[in-house]
C-alpha positions in Angstrom: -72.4 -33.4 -80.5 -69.6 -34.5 -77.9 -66.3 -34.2 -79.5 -63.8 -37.1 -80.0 -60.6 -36.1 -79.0 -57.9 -36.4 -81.7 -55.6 -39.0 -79.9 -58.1 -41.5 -79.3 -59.2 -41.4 -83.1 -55.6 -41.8 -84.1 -55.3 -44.7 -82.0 -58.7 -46.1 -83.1 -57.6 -45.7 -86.8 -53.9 -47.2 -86.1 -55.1 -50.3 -84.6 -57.8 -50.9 -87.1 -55.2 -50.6 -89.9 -53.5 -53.5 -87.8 -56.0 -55.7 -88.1 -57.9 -55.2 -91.2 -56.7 -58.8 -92.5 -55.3 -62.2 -91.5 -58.2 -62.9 -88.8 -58.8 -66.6 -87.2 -60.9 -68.2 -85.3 -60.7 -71.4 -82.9 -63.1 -73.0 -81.1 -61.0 -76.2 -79.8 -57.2 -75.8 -78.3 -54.6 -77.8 -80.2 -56.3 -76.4 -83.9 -54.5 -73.4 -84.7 -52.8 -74.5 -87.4 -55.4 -75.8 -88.9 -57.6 -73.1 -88.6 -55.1 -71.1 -90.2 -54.4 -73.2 -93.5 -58.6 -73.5 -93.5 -58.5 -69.3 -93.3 -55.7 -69.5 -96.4 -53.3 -67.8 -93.7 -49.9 -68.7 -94.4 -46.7 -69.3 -92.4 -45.3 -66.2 -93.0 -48.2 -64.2 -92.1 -46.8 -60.8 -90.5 -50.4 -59.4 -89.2 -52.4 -61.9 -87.0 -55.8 -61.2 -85.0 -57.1 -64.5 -83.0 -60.4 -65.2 -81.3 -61.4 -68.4 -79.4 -59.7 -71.1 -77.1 -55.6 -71.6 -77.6 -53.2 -74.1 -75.4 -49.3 -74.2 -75.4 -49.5 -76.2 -78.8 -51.4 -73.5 -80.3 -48.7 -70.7 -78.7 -45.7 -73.1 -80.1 -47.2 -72.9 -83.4 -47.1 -69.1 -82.9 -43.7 -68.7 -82.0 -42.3 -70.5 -84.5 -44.0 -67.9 -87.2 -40.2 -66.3 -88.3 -42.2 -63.3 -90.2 -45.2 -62.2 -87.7 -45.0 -58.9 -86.4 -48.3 -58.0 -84.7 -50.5 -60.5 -82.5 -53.5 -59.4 -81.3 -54.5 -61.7 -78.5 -56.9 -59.8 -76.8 -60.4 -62.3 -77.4 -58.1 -65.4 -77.0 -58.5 -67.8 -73.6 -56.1 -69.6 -72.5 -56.9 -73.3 -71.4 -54.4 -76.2 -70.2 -53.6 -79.3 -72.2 -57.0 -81.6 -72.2 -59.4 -78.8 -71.1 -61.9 -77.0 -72.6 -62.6 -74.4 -69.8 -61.5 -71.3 -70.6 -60.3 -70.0 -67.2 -58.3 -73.1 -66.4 -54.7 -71.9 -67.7 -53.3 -68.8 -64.9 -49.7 -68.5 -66.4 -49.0 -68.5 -70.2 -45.1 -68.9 -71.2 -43.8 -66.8 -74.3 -40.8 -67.9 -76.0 -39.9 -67.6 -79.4 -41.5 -64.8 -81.5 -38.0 -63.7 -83.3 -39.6 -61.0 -85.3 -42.8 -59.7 -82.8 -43.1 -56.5 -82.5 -46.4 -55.7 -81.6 -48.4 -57.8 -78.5 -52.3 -57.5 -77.7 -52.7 -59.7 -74.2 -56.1 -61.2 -73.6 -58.8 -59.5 -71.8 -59.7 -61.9 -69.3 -61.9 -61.7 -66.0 -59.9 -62.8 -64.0 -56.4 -63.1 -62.8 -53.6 -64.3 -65.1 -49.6 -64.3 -65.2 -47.3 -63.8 -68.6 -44.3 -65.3 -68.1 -41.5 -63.8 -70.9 -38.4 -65.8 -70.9 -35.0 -64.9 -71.1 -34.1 -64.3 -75.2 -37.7 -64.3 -76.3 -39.5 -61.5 -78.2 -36.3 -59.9 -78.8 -37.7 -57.2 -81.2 -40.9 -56.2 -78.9 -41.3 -52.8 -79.1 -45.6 -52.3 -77.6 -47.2 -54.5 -75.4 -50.6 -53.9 -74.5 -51.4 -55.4 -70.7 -55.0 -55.9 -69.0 -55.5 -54.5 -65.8 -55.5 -58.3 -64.6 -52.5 -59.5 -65.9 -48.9 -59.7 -64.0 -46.0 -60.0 -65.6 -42.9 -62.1 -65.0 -39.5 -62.2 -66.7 -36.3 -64.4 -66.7 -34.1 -61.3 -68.2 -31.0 -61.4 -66.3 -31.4 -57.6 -66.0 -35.0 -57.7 -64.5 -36.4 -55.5 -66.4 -38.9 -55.1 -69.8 -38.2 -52.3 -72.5 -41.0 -51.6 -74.3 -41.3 -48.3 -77.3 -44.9 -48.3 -76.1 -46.7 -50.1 -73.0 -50.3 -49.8 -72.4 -52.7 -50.4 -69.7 -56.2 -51.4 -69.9 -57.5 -51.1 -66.3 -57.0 -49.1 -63.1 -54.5 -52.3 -61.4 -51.6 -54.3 -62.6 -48.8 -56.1 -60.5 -45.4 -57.1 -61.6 -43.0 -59.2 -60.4 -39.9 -61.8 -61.0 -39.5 -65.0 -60.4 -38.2 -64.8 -57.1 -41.4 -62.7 -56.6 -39.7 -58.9 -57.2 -41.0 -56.7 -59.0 -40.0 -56.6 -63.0 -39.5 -53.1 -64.1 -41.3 -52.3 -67.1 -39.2 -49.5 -69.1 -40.9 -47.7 -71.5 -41.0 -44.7 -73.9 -44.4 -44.5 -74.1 -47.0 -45.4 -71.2 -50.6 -45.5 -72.5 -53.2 -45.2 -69.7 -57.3 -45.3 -69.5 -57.2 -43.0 -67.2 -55.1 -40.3 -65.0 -56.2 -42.3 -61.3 -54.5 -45.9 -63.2 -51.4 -44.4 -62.2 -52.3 -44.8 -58.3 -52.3 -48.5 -58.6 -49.8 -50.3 -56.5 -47.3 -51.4 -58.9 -47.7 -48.2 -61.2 -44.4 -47.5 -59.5 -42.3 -50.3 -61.3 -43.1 -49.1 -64.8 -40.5 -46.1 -65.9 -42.1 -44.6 -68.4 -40.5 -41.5 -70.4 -44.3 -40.1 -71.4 -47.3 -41.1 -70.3 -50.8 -40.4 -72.4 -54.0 -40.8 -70.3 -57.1 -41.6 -72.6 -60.3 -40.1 -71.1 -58.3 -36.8 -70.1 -56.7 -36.6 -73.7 -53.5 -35.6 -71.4 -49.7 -35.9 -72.1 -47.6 -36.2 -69.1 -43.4 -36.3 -69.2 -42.7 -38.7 -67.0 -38.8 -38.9 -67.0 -36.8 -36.9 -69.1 -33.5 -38.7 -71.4 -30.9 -36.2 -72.7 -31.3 -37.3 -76.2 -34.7 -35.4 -76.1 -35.3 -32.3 -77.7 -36.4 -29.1 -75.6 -39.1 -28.9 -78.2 -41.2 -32.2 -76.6 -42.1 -29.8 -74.0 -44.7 -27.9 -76.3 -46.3 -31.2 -77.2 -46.9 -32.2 -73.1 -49.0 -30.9 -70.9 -47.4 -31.7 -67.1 -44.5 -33.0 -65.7 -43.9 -35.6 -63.1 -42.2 -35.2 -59.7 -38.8 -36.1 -59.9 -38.7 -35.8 -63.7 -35.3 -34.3 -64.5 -33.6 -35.8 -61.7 -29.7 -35.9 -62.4 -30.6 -34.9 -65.7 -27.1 -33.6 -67.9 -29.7 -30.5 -69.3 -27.6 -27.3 -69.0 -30.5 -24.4 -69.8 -33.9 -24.9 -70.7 -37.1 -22.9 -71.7 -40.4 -24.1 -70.2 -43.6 -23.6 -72.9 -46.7 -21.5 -72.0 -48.7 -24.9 -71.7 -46.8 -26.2 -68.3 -48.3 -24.6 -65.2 -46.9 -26.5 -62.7 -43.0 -27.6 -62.0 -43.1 -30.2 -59.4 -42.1 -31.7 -56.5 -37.7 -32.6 -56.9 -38.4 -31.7 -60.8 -34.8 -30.7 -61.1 -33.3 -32.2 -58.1 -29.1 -32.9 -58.7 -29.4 -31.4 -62.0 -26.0 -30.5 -61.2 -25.0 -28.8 -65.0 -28.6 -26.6 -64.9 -27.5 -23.1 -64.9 -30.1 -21.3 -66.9 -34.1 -21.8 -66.7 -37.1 -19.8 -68.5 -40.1 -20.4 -66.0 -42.3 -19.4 -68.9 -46.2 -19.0 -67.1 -45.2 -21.3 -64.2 -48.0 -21.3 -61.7 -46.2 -22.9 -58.8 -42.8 -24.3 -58.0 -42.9 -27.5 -55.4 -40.6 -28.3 -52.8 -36.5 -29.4 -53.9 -37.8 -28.8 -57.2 -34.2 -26.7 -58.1 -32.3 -28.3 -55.1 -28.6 -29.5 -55.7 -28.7 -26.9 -59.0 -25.9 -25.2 -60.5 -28.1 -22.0 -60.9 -27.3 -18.8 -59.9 -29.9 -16.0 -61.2 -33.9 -17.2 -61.3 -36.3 -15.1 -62.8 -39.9 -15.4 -61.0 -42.7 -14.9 -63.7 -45.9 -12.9 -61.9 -48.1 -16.1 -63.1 -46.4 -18.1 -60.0 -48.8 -17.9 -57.0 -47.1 -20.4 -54.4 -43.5 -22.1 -54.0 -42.6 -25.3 -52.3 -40.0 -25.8 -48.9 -36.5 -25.9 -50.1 -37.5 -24.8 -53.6 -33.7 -24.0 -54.3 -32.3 -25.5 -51.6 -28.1 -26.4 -52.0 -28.3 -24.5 -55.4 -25.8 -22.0 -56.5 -28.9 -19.5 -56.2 -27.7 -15.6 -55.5 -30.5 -13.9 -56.9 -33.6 -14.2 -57.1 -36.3 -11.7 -59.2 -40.1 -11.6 -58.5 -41.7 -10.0 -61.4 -45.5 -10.2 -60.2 -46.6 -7.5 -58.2 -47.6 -10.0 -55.3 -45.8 -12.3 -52.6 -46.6 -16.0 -53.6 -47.7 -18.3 -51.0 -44.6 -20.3 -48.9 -45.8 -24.1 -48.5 -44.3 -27.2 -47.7 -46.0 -31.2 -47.4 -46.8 -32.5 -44.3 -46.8 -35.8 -42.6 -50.4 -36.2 -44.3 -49.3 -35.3 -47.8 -50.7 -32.4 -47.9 -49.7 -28.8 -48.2 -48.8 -26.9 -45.0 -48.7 -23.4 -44.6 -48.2 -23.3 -41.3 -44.9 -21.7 -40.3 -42.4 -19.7 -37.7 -41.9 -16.5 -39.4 -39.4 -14.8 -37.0 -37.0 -18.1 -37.4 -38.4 -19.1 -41.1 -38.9 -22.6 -40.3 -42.6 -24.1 -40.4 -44.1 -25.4 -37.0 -44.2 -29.0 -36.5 -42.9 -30.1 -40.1 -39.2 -29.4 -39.8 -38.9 -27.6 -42.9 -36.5 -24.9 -43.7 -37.0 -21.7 -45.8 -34.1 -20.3 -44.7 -32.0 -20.4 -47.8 -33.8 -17.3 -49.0 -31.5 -15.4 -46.6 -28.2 -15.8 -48.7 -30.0 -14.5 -51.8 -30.7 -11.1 -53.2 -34.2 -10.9 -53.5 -35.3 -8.2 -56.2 -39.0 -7.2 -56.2 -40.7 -4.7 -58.5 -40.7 -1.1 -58.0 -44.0 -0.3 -55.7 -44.5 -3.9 -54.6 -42.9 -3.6 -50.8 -46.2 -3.1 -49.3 -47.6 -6.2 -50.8 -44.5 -8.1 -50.2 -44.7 -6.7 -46.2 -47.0 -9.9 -45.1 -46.4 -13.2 -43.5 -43.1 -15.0 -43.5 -42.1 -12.1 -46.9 -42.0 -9.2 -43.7 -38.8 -11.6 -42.4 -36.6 -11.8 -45.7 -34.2 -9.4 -46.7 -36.0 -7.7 -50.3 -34.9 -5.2 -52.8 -37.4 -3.1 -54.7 -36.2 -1.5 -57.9 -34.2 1.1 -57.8 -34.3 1.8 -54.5 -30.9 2.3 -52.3 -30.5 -0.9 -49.4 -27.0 -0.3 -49.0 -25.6 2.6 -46.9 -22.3 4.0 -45.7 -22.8 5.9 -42.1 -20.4 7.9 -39.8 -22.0 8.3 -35.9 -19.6 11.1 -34.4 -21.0 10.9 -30.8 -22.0 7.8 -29.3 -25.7 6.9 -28.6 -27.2 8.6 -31.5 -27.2 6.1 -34.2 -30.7 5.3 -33.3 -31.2 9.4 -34.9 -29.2 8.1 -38.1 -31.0 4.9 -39.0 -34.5 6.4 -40.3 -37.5 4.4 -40.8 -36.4 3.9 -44.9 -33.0 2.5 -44.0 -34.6 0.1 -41.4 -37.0 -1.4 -44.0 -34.3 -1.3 -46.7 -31.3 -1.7 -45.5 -29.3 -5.2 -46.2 -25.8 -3.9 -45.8 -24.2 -1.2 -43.4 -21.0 -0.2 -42.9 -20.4 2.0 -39.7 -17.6 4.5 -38.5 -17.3 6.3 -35.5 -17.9 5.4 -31.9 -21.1 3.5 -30.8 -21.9 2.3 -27.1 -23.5 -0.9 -26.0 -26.9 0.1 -26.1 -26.8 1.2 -30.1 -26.4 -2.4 -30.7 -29.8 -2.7 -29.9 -30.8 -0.6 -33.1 -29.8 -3.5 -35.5 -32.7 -5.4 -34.6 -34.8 -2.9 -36.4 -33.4 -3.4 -39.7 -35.2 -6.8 -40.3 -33.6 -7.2 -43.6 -29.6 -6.6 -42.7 -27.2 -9.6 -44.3 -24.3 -7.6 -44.0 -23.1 -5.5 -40.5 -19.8 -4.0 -40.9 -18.1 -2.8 -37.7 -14.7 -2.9 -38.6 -14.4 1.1 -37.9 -16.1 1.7 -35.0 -15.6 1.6 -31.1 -18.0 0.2 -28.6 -18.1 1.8 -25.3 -20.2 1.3 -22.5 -23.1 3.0 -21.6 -24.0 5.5 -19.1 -27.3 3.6 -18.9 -25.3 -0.5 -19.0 -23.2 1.4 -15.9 -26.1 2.5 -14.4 -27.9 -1.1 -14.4 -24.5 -2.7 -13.6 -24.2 -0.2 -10.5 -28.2 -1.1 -9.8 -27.0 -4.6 -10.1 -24.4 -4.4 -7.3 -26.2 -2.5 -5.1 -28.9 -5.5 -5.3 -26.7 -7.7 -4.5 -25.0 -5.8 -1.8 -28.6 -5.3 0.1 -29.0 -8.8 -0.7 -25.8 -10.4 1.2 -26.3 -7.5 3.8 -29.8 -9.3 4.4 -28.2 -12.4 4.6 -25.6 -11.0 7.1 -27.6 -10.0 9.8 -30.6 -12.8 9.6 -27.4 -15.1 9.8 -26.1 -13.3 12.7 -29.4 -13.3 14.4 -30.0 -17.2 14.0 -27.0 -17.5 15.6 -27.1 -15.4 18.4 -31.0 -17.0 19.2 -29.0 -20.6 19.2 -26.4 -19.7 21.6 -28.8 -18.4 23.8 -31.3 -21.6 23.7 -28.4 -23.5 24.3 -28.4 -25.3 20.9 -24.8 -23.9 20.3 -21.2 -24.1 22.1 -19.6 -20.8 22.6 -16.7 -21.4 19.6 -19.4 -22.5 17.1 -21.2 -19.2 17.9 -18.4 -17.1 18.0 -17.1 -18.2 14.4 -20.6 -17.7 13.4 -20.8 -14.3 14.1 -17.4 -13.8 12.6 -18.8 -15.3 9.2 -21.4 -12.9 9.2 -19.3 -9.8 9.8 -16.9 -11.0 6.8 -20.2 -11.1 4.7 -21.4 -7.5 5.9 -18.3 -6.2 5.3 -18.6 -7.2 1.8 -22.4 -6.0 1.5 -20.7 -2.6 2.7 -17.5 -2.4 0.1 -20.0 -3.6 -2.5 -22.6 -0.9 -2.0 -19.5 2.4 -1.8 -17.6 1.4 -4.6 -18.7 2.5 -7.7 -18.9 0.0 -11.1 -15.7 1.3 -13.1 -15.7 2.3 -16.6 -13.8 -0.5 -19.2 -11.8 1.9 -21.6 -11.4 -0.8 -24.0 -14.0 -1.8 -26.7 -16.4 -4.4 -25.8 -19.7 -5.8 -27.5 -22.2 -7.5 -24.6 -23.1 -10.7 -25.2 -26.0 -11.6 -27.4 -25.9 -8.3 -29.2 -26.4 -10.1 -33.0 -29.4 -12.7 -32.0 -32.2 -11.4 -33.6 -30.7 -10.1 -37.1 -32.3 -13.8 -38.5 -31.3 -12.7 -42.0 -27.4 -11.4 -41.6 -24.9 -13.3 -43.4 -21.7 -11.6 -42.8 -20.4 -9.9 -39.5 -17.3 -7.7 -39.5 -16.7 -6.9 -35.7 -14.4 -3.9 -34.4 -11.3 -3.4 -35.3 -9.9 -2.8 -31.7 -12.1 -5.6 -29.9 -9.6 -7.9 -27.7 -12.6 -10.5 -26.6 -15.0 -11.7 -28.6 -17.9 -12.7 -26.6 -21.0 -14.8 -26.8 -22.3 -14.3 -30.9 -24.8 -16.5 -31.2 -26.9 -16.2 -34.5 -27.7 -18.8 -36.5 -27.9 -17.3 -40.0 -24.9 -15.7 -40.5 -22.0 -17.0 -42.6 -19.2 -15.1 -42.2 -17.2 -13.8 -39.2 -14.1 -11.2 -39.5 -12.3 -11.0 -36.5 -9.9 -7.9 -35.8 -6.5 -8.9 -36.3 -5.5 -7.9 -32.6 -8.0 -10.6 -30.8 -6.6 -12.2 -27.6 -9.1 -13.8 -26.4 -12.6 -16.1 -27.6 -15.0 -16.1 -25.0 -17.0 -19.7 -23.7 -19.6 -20.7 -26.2 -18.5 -17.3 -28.3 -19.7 -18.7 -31.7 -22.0 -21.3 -30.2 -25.2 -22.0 -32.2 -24.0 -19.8 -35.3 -25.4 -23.2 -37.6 -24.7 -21.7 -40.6 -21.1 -19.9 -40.0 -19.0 -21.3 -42.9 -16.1 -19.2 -43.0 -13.6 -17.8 -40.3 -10.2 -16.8 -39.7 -8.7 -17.3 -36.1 -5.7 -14.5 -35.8 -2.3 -15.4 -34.5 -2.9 -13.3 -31.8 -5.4 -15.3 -30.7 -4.2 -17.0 -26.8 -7.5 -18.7 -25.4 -10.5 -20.6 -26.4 -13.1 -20.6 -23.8 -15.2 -23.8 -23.4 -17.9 -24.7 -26.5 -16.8 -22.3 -28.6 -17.4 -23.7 -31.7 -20.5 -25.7 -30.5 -23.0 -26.9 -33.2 -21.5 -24.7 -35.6 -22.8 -27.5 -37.8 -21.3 -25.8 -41.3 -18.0 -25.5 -40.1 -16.0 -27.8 -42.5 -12.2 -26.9 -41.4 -10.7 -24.6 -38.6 -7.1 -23.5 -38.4 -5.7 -22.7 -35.3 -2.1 -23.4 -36.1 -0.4 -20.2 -36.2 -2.2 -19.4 -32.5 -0.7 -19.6 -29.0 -3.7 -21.3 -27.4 -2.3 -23.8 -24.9 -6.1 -25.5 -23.7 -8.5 -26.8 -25.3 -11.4 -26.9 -23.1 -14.3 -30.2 -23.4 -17.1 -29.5 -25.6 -15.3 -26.8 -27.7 -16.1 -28.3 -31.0 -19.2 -30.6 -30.2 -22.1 -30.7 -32.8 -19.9 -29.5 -35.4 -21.3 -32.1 -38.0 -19.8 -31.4 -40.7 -16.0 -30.3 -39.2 -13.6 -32.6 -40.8 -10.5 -30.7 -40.1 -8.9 -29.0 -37.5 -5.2 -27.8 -36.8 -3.9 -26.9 -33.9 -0.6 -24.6 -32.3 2.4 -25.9 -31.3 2.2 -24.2 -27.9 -1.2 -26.8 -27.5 -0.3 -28.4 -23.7 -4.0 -30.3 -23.4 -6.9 -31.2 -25.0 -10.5 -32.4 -23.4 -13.1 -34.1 -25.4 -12.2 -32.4 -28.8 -15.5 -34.5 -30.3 -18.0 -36.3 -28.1 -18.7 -40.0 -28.5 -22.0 -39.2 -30.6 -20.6 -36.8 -33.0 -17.5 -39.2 -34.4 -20.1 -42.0 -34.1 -22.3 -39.4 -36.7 -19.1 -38.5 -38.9 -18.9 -40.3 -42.4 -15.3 -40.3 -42.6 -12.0 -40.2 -40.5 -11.3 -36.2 -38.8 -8.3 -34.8 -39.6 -6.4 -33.5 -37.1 -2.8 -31.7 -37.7 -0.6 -31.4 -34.5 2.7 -28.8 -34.5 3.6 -30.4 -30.5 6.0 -33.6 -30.7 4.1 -35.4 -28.4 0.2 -36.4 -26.8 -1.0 -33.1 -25.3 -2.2 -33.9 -21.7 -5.8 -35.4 -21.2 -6.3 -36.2 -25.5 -8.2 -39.0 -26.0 -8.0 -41.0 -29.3 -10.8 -42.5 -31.5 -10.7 -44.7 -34.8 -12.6 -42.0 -35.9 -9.8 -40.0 -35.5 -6.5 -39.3 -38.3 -3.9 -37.9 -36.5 -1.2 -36.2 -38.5 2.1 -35.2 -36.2 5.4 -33.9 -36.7 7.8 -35.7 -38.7 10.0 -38.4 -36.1 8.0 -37.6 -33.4 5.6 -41.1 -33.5 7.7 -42.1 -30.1 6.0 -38.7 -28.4 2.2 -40.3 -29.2 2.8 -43.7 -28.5 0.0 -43.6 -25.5 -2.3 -43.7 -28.1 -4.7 -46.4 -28.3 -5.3 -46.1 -32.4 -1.4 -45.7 -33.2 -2.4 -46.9 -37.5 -4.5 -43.7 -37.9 -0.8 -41.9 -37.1 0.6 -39.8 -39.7 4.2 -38.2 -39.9 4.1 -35.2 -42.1 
């Protein structure tokens, strides 16, 4: 024998408590009342189950019934004035009802429209609505609140007068089944719980803060979005919840604790915008959505399972994708970003690394228990660190600090250690190498051959013109002259040899490829910085001597947040801070940078800040048209100089702040109300 599941036989059991008593029948509209008094049902009848034909006589009868509480309307047609067929009346007005609590709509065939207006059924607290019913209301609010709403069919529509939709607001939504909530104006109810009838399932829909933790043991999923800037500070997830969904605890801003219980899968945002810092990954979890933590205070993260979950994120068809770029961590033709797992420490059990070393897991940095991932090494002759890193500290290692003397070509090691988030070469000096002079002296010698080429097959053409009479004797003769100046370079090329730089250098592009490091601490003696360009790392520590900052030297470092520009500092190259798109403020004050160069700090989307030296002479095309037209707010920008450096160009975009007394000095600017005197 099938069983009856236990909700439905409450329900059953409740209703038919309801209605045991106080039922009426009418066959004509207009005879309500009559029927009633004929049934020995008085006025003040608080329990009322009708069947038959009613018009707007019989309903102004109803209202005006001070003590009823339930009305079950569900075998009642509706008909206008003088009709008798039942299909005739498509809109039914309730007003009234001062003590209703509990409303049964008919179940009609076809389409029909309740119209609720504004003060009536002020105590309604369930409302039972056929799938082809619509709902109107003159609230000045726009919306319904209802304890309990329930749905008899797979489609309902809602709207206003004006034809918007009326929000339904409910505690309680009661469904037939789990595909009603697909219908098209599912979306403008806002229940809290939902409880689906054939699948016997209770869903949170939207959790309130005066809830309980405990409701969770009573529910069996949670809706996407279902937490969203919810107050909740920690909370345990039950054993029965398998799944946390999509933006579950999106802008949950207070959220600083979480027990994922036997969580099977986290969706995408689903901790985004969090204040937690520590997340404990049960071995139950099997896959985890794009952005799962994305904008959270997140620094660690522990895998308890033995395995590497699946990495997903929803396409433009809805559906999951798990199809990514796993040297840059971004998924192919989706746009989504996994690479805020590089700014947390990733712990994995002990034994586990080879089942983590797969897929997009072979790219982040991980930590298995109790093993070592942070070393401390001294290189005493240059071009031998590739001896010292052994294969352990290149699959381990997330932070090294280096002393001793390194050249060029031992950059090249770094790239190795796939999982580095911290390089420190504060102590070290970077030489170049007998191998770089080699190339640069193969280089030359190219190029030397080259214009030597060039030289003579010049000469030659020249010589055959003269002689064909295509050329005057002073045309050839300063020809040939050329071409002698150009193989006398060829020669002085090709016998001198490339000389040795004493000072410390790194070559550009040395840091590329470390797609997880965080933090970069260069050399200690380094004068120039030259071209860094990684776009994971975070922080950069200059050496305190620096004099100079190549041309695009920190171009395309997207996620460099913090840096500190020395006071030795004397030149900015061109784009030097392009598309460094988290750079929020830069201080350049205490510099003696005269030029700033055009393009320096375009793409820097979310730079809001920037002050400048009082040696500054001129400034090109600090932001390009498209980035202030991007920018949410004003730029602040803090001049030292007592008047318009050369070539400055100002935008309403643009808050200057200058010297005190000195507004005279920057009068030739066009947007002189965005001037500040400090």
């Amino acid at each position: 024998m099938k069983k009856i599941p236990l909700l439905l036989i409450v329900l059953f059991c409740n209703c038919s408590l309801l209605f045991a008593q106080n039922f009426v029948s009418v066959k004509k509209p207009g005879r309500l009342s009559k029927e009633m008094s004929k049934a020995d049902i008085s006025s003040g009848v608080t329990k009322l189950q009708i069947e038959g034909v009613l018009n707007s006589e019989d309903l102004s009868y109803l209202s005006s019934l001070s003590s009823l509480e339930t009305l079950d309307l569900t075998k009642v047609y509706f008909t206008q004035e003088n009709s008798r067929h039942p299909f005739a009346q498509t809109k039914i007005y309730l007003s009234g009802f001062p003590s209703l609590l509990n409303l049964l709509l008919p179940e009609y065939q076809n389409d029909f429209c309740i119209e609720i207006t504004n003060q009536a059924l002020p105590k309604l607290a369930y409302l039972k609505m056929p799938s082809n019913a619509s709902l109107i209301t003159t609230y000045p609010t726009g919306r319904c609140y209802f304890q309990k709403l329930e749905l008899t069919g797979e489609v309902i529509k809602t709207w206003d007068e004006d034809e918007k939709e009326t929000q339904m607001i409910a505690d309680t939504l009661i469904i037939p089944e789990l595909k009603s909530l697909s219908c098209s104006a599912a979306r403008y109810i806002l229940p809290l719980k939902i409880i689906s009838q054939k699948e016997n399932k209770r869903i949170l829909n939207r959790w309130s803060d005066s809830f309980s933790t405990s409701l969770l043991e009573h529910i069996d999923s949670i809706s996407v979005g279902a937490f969203w800037k919810s107050e909740i500070e920690t909370i345990t997830i039950p054993s029965n919840i398998k799944v946390i969904p999509n933006l579950c605890f999106y802008e949950c801003k207070k959220l600083k604790e979480i027990n994922l219980g036997q969580i099977e899968e986290i969706g995408q945002l689903a901790f985004a915008e969090t204040a937690l810092e520590k997340i404990t990954i049960p071995a139950s979890i099997t896959e985890i959505g794009d952005r799962a933590f994305n904008n959270s205070q997140i620094k660690q993260i522990v895998f308890q399972g033995q395995n590497a979950p699946q990495l997903y994120y929803i396409n433009q068809y809805n559906k999951k994708d798990y199809n990514y770029d796993a040297t840059h961590l971004y998924y192919n033709g989706g746009g989504a970003d996994l690479s805020y797992w590089k700014s947390s420490d990733i712990f994995i059990p002990k034994g586990s690394r080879s089942n983590f070393s797969i897929g997009i897991w072979k790219e982040i940095a991980l930590k298995e228990e109790g093993e070592q991932s942070e070393y401390n090494l001294t290189v005493e002759k240059a071009g031998t660190l590739a001896n010292l890193l052994t294969d352990n500290i290149k699959s381990t290692a997330t932070s090294l600090i280096l002393t001793g003397f390194l050249y060029d070509t031992d950059l090249k090691c770094f790239e190795e250690c796939t999982h580095l988030r911290l390089l420190d070469l504060s102590r070290t000096f970077i030489s170049i190498s007998p191998e770089t002079l080699k190339d640069q002296q193969a280089e030359r010698q190219f190029l030397a051959n080259y214009l030597s080429f060039i030289a003579d097959a010049a000469k030659q053409q020249s010589k055959d013109q003269y002689n064909q009479g295509n050329s005057n004797l002073v045309k050839h003769i300063g020809e040939q002259m050329e071409a002698m100046t150009l193989k006398e370079l060829a020669t002085t090329l090709s016998s001198e040899k490339v000389e040795v730089d004493s000072r410390c250098w790194i070559p550009s592009n040395a840091f590329y490829k470390l797609n997880n490091l965080q933090e970069l601490r260069l050399p200690l003696q380094l004068a120039s910085v030259p071209g860094i360009w990684n776009k994971s790392v975070k922080t950069i520590v200059l050496p305190p001597s620096l004099k100079n900052i190549q041309r695009y030297a920190f171009s395309g470092c997207e996620s460099l947040q913090t840096i500190n520009i020395p006071s030795t500092v004397n030149y900015i190259g061109e784009g030097a801070f392009k598309d460094c798109k988290s750079l929020k403020s830069l201080d350049l004050s205490n510099t003696s940078v005269e030029n700033i160069f055009s393009e320096t700090f375009k793409g820097t989307d979310a730079l809001y800040e920037i002050r400048f030296p009082a040696t500054l002479k001129s400034m090109r095309s600090v932001f390009s048209q498209s980035d202030l037209i991007n920018k949410k707010e004003r730029v602040k920008l803090y001049f030292k100089t007592r008047e318009i450096p050369q070539y400055f160009v100002v935008d309403s975009k643009i808050e200057l702040h200058i010297p005190k007394g000195s507004r005279a000095g920057w009068q030739k600017s066009n947007y002189t109300k965005h001037i500040i005197e400090e």
